[in-house]
N, C-alpha and C positions, 0 to 999 in steps of 0.2 A: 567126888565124882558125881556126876549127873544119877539120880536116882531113876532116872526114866530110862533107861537101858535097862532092854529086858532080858536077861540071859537063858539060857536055856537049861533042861533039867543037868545037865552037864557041866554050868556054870559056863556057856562057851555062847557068843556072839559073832555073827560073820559080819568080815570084813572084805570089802572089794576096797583096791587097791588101786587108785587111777594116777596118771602123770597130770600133776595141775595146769601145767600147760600146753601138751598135745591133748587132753582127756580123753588118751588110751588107756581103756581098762590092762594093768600089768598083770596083776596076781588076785588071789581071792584064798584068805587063812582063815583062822579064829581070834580070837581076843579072850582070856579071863579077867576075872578086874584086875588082875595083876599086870599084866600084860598089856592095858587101858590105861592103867594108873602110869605105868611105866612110860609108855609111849606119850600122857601127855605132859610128864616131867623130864622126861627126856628129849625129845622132839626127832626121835627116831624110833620109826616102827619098828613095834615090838608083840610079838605074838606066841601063843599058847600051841605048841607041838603036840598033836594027838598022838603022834607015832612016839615019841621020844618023852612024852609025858615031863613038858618041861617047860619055861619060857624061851625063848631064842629072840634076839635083837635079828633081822634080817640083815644079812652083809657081816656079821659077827667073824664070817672065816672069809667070805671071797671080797671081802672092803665094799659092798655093792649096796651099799647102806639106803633107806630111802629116807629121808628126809622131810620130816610132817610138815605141809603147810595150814592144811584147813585141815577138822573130824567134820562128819555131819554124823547125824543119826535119821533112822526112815521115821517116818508118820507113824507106824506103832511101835518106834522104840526097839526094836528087834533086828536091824541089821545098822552095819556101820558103813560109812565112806570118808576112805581114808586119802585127802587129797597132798600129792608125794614129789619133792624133787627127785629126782633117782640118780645115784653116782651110779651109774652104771646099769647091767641087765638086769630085771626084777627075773628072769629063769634060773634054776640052778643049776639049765640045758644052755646058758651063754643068748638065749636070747632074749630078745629085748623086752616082750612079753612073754605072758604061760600058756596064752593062747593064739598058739599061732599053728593049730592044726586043725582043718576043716573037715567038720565028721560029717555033713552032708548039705547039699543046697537044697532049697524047695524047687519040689518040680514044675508046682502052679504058684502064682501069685496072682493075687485079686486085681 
């Protein structure tokens, strides 16, 4: 595994989740190296549960699996992008993304 992933005191790295071909942001998890390691011998995202203190394959129980095409890493090594076929909704709300709820608009724009 790339040494230049920087994880955090946690041992945990974020990952944003985009569809490689609309490059709609879906979801946004963690990664451990286990979780890294897993995903990139598997080629299905797979992420570290902070609630559940565990790994989990996404799609593991509702088949909604995502499907790794490309990883990137950012410029300091510290976050990931995960670029994903999606069988189905990356929500565990049925929809198609996590973020599909607008907490506010700007009232000015330059």
């Amino acid at each position: 595994m790339n040494q230049e992933i920087k994880f955090d005191a946690d041992g945990l790295v974020p990952a944003i989740i985009q569809d490689a071909n609309t490059k709609q942001v879906l979801m946004f998890a963690y990664m451990n190296a286990d979780a890294l390691r897993a995903t990139i011998e598997t080629g299905y995202a797979t992420f570290w549960s902070r609630r559940r203190q565990k790994l989990w394959r996404k799609g593991e129980t509702s088949g909604n699996v995502l499907h790794v095409r490309e990883l990137y890493y950012d410029c300091d090594g510290d976050a990931l992008l995960v670029l994903c076929d999606p069988a189905g909704p990356a929500c565990h709300t049925g929809e198609i993304t996590c973020f599909y709820r607008a907490l506010s608009r700007p009232s000015h724009t330059p």
